[in-house]
N, C-alpha and C positions, 0 to 999 in steps of 0.2 A: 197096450199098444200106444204110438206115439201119433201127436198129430199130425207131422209129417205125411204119413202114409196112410189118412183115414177121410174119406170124402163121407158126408152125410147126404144121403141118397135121400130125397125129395124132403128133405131136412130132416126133423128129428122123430118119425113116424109112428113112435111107439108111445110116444108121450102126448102131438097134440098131431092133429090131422096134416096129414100129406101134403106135401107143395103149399103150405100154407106162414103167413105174414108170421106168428106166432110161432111153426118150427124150424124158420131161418133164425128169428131170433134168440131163442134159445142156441143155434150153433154158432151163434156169433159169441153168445155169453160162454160156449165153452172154448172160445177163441179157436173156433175150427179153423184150417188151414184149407179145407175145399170143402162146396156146397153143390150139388148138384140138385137142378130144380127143372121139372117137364111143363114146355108151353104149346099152346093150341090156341086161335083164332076165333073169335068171336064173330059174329055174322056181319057186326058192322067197324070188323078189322083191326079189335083189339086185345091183344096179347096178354092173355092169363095161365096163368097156372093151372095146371092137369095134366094127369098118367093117363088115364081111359080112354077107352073110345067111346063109352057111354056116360050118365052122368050117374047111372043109376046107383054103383055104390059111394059117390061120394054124396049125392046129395037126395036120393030117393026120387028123383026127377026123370022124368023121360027126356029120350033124343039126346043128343050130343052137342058140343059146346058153339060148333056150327052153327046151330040153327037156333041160336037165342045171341042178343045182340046184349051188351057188359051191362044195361040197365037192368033187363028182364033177369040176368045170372045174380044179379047183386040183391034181388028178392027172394036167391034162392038159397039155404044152408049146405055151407062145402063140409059137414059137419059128421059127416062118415058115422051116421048113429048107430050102422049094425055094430060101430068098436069100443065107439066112445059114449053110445047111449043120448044125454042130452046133456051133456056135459060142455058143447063148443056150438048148440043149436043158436043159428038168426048165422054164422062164418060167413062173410062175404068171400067168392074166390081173390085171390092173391093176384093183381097186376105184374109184371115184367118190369114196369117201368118205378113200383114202387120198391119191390127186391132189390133191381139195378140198384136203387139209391141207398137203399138201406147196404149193401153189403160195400160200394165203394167208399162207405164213411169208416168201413176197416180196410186200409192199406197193408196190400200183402196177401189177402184173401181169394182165394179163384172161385170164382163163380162157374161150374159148366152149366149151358143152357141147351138143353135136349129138346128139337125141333121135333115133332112127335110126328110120325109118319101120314094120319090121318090129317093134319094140315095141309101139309104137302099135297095132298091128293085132293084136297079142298081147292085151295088157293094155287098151287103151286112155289116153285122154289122161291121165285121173281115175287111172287104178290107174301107170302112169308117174312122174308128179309126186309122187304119195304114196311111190314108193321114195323118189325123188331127192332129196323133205324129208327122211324117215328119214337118206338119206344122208350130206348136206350142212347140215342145219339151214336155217336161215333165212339164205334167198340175201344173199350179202354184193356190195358196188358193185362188185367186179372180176368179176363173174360174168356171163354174159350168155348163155343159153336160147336154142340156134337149131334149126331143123325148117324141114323142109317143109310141115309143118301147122297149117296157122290153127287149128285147132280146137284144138292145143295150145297154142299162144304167147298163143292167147286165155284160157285157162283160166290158163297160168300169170299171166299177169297179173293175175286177181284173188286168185293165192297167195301176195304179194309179190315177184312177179320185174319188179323194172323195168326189168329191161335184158332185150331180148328180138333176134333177128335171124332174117327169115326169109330161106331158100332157095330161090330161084326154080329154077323146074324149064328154063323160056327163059327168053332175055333179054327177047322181047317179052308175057312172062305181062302181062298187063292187071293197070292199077292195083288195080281194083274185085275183084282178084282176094288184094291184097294187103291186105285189113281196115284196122282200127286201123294206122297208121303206124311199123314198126319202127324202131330206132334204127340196125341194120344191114341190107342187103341182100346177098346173097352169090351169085355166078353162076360157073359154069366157066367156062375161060378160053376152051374150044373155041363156048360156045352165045352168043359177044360177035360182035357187029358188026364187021366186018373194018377198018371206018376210022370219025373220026367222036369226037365229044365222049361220054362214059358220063356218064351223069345219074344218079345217086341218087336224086332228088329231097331231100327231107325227111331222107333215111337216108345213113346212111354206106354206101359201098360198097367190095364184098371181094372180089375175084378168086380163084380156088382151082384147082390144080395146076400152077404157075408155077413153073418151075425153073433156067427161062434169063434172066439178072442184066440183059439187055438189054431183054427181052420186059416184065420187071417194071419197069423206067424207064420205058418207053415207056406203058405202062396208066396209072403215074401221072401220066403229062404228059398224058392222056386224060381226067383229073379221078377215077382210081381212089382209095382209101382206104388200103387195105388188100390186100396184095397174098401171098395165104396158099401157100406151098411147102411140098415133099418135101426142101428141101437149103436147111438155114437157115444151116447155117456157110457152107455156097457163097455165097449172097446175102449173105450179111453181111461175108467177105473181098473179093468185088466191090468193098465200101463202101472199103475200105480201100487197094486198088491206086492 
């Protein structure tokens, strides 16, 4: 498959731990073309890296990322040892603000940044975005703002995010359920229509936990976009055979 149509979903997860400094870097070295990366708020309102709602399997820790402030999280190992053993033990979690930097030094590159719903329910949309300005400053064109929540995507948009994508919870979520018009839609691969043309409509569309290099042809020949995996060098040696 080609990089065009291959997003590395919380980077490169099969090689070094999830949302981590280490598996952006790696997809920058495979000159990805899109990075998707999951953020959640720290107790004293700073924006790191994390899927879960708990911390337990990334870092065998109790409680959630809420309630430990980026000092206490940075004692802890993001080092997922039911996978990788002690292979990545002491991982500090991954800042927003050091990604941001690290991926804007590839021009061309799209970053999605996945507002993780247990935030939102934290902070709210309002108290969210104000990290992730702090963060990131003023969102740059390789950037693009995805959630579950309209009530985010809509606020961010009047914070200067133009690029925005939401994630449908099903595939048949109602339009009217979908606001203002995102530039992406993103669905799992399991909640799709088993045959059959995929419509976007208006939006781009993104497929997510696609790992099998036939499964992701096959979505594209379906009118897919974007087809986001756990094993980016797999799909991308595919391209190559």
């Amino acid at each position: 498959m080609e990089h065009r149509s291959l997003v590395g979903h919380r980077g490169s997860p099969l090689e070094f731990p999830e949302n981590s400094i280490p598996g952006v870097v790696r997809c920058l070295d495979l000159d990805a073309r899109f990075i998707e990366i999951d953020v959640q708020l720290t107790k004293d309102r700073k924006v790191v890296l994390h899927h879960d709602r708990t911390l337990e399997r990334c870092c065998g820790a109790p409680g959630q990322v809420h309630e430990y402030n980026l000092d206490q999280l940075n004692r802890l190992s993001f080092s997922e040892p039911d996978f990788f053993k002690d292979r990545f033990r002491g991982l500090p979690p991954a800042t927003l603000e050091a990604v941001t930097a690290l991926c804007r030094s590839r021009p061309g590159m799209t970053l999605f940044i996945e507002v993780k719903p247990v935030a939102v329910e934290q902070f709210g949309a309002e108290g969210d975005l104000d990290a992730i300005g702090e963060a990131v400053g003023r969102p740059g064109r390789d950037e693009v703002l995805i959630s579950y929540r309209r009530d985010l995507l809509d606020e961010a948009g009047s914070r200067g995010w133009s690029r925005t994508g939401l994630i449908l919870h099903d595939w048949n979520q109602a339009a009217s359920d979908r606001g203002v018009t995102p530039e992406f839609l993103f669905c799992n691969v399991s909640r799709l229509p088993d045959a059959g043309r995929l419509d976007g409509s208006d939006s781009k569309l993104g497929v997510y936990d696609v790992i099998e290099p036939g499964l992701g042809k096959a979505l594209l020949g379906r009118g897919v976009d974007l087809v986001e995996t756990f094993d980016l060098p797999g799909m991308l040696q595919d391209g190559h055979d």
